[in-house]
C-alpha positions as CSV (number, residue, x, y, z in Angstrom):
1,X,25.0,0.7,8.6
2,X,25.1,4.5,7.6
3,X,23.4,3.6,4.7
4,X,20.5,1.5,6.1
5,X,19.6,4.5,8.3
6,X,19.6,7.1,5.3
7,X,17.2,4.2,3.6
8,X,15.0,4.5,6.9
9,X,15.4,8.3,7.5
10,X,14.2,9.2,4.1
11,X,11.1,6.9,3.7
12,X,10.4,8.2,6.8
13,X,10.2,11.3,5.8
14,X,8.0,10.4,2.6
15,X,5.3,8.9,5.1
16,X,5.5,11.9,7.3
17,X,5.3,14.2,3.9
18,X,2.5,12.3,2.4
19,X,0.4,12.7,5.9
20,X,0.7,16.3,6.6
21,X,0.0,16.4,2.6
22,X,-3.4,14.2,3.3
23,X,-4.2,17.0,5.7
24,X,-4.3,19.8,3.7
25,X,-4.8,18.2,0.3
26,X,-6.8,15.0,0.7
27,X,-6.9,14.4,-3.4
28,X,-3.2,15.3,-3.8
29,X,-1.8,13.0,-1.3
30,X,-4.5,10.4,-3.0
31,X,-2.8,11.2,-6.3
32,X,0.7,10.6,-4.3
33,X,0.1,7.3,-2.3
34,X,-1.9,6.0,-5.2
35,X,1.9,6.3,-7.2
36,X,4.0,3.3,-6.5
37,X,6.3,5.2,-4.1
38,X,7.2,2.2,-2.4
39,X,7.8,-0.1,-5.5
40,X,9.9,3.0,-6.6
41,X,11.9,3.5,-3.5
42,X,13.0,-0.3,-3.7
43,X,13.7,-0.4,-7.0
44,X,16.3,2.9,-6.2
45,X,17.8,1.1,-3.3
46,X,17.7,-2.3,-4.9
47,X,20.2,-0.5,-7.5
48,X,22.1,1.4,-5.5
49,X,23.0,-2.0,-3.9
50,X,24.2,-3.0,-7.2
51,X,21.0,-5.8,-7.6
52,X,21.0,-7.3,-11.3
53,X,18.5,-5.7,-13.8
54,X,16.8,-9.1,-13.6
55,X,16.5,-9.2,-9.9
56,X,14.7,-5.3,-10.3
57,X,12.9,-6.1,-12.9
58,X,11.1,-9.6,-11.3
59,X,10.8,-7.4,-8.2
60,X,8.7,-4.5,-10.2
61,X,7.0,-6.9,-12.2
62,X,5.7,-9.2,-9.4
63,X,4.5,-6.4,-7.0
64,X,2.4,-5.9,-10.5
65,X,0.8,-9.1,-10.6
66,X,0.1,-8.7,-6.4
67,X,-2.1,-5.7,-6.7
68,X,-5.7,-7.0,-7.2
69,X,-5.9,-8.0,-3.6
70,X,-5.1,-4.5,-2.3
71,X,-8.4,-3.6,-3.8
72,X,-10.0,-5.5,-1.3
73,X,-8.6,-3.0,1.0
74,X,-8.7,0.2,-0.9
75,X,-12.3,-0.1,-2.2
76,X,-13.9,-1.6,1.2
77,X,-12.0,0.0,4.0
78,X,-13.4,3.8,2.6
79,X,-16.6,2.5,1.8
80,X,-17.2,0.5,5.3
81,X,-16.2,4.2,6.8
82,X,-18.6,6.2,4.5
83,X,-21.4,3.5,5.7
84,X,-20.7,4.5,9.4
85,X,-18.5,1.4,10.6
86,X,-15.9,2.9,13.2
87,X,-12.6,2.9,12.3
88,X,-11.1,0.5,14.9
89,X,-13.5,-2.2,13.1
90,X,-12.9,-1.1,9.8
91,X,-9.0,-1.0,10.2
92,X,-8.5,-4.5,11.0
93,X,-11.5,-6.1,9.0
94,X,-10.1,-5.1,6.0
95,X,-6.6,-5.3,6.5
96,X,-7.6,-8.9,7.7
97,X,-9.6,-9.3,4.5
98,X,-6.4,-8.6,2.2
99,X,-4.3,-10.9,3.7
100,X,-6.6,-13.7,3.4
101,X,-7.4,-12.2,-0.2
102,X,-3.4,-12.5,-1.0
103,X,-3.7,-15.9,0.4
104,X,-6.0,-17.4,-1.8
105,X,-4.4,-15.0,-4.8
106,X,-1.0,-16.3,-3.9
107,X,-2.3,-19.8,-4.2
108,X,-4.6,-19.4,-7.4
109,X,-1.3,-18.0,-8.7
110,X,0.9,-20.6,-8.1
111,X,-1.7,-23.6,-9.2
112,X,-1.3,-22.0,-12.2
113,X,2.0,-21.9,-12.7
114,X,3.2,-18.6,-11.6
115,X,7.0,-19.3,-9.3
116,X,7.2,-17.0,-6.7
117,X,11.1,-16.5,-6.2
């Protein structure tokens, strides 16, 4: 239990980092969230539960293959806001957008013989 909260204390606190960096230093905190903090993080806590090399390793390498939908998000969402769309319509649009866009990956993917485990 102790160690679930550490987990949740200190990703907690590299959210909160990463937000008061994105204030100051808008290209740094790019450079930051950009890194696969959150890929990293689990893979850490993943091992420190004593999870097999394989189990890691399918982890890291199928957050991989899911990251071409993201760039639904992460190329429309800033250019919907530079175009003058609020952010309240932005937000959702594009988050929306992704998951539909990991939908149809996600199925592409497995009609083609990737295994999802």
């Amino acid at each position: 239990m102790m160690e679930n909260i550490l987990r949740v204390f200190i990703t907690s606190i590299i959210i909160f980092a990463l937000t008061e960096i994105a204030k100051r230093f808008s290209f740094l905190a790019a450079i930051v969230a950009s890194s696969p903090i959150a890929t990293i993080a689990t893979c850490f806590w993943l091992h420190s539960e004593n999870q097999s090399v394989e189990k890691i390793s399918t982890f890291a390498w199928q957050t991989t293959l899911l990251l071409p939908p993201s760039l639904i998000f992460f190329i429309g969402f800033p250019l919907a806001l530079k175009r003058g769309m609020s952010f309240w319509l932005a937000m959702p649009l594009f988050v929306g957008s992704m998951i539909i866009a990991y939908s149809l990956y996600i199925f592409i993917l497995r009609k083609c013989g990737f295994k999802f485990v």
